[in-house]
N, C-alpha and C positions, 0 to 999 in steps of 0.2 A: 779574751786573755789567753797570753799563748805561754807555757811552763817555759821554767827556764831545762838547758842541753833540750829545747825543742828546735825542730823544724819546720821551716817552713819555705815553702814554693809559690813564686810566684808569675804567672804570667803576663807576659808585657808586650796587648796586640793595639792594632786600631779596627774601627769599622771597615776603614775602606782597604786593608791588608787581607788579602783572598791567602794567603798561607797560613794565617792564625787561624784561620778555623781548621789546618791540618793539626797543627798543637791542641785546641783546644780539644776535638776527637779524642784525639789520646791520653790528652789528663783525664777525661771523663771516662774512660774505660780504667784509668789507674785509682785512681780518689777511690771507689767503693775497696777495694784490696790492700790501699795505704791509712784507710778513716783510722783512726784514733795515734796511729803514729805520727801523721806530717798534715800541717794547716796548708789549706791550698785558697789558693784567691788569683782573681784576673786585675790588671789595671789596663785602662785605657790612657794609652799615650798620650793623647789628645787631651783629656783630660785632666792630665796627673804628670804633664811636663816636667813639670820641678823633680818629682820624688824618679820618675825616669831620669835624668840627668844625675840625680844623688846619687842612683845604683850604677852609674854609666850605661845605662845601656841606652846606647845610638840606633839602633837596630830593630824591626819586628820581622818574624815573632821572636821573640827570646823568653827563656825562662832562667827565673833568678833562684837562687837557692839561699837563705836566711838560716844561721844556726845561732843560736841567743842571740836574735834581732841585729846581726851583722851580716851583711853579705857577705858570700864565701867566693860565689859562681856565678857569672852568667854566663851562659849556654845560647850562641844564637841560631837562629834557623828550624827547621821543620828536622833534619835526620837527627835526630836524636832518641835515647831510649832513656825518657821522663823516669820511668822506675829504678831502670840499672842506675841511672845516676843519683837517683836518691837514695840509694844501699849505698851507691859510693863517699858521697857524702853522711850518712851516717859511722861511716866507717873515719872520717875525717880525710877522705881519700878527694882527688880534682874529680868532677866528671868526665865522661869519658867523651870527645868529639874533639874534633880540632877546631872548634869553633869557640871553643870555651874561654872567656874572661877569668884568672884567677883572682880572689880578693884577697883570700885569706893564708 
């Protein structure tokens, strides 16, 4: 159960995409310094088609950003900085990349 004014991040790789494991690196150096502010979780495209096209995202690796269970952002690509963009988004700010989908 995720509070409400919560966030959450989510990542959106496949197996066979050799750039998701550059995202994933780096959430996992972020998650122990963000735990108790922001819920983090991976989806598999592959697996999870349907909710991939819900959030638009066409693209891996991309990470999604969720604020009261609405997508705000998706973020596609490996340059990105997972943390700045999630201050940004607590701030109700875009992420910061030019790759960024806004939702909200």
């Amino acid at each position: 159960m995720v509070a409400a004014n919560s966030l959450v991040v989510l990542h959106f790789d496949a197996a066979w995409d050799g750039y998701a494991a550059q995202v994933r690196a780096q959430l996992e150096r972020v998650i122990p310094r963000l735990r108790g502010e922001v819920a983090f979780g991976y989806v598999d495209v592959d697996e999870s088609a349907d909710f991939a096209s819900e959030v638009h995202v066409a693209n891996v690796p991309s990470v999604a950003y969720f604020r009261d269970g609405v997508a705000v952002a998706v973020v596609i690509g490996v340059k990105q900085d997972i943390e700045a963009n999630v201050r940004r988004v607590q701030r109700g700010q875009v992420p910061d990349s030019s790759n960024t989908v806004s939702r909200g």
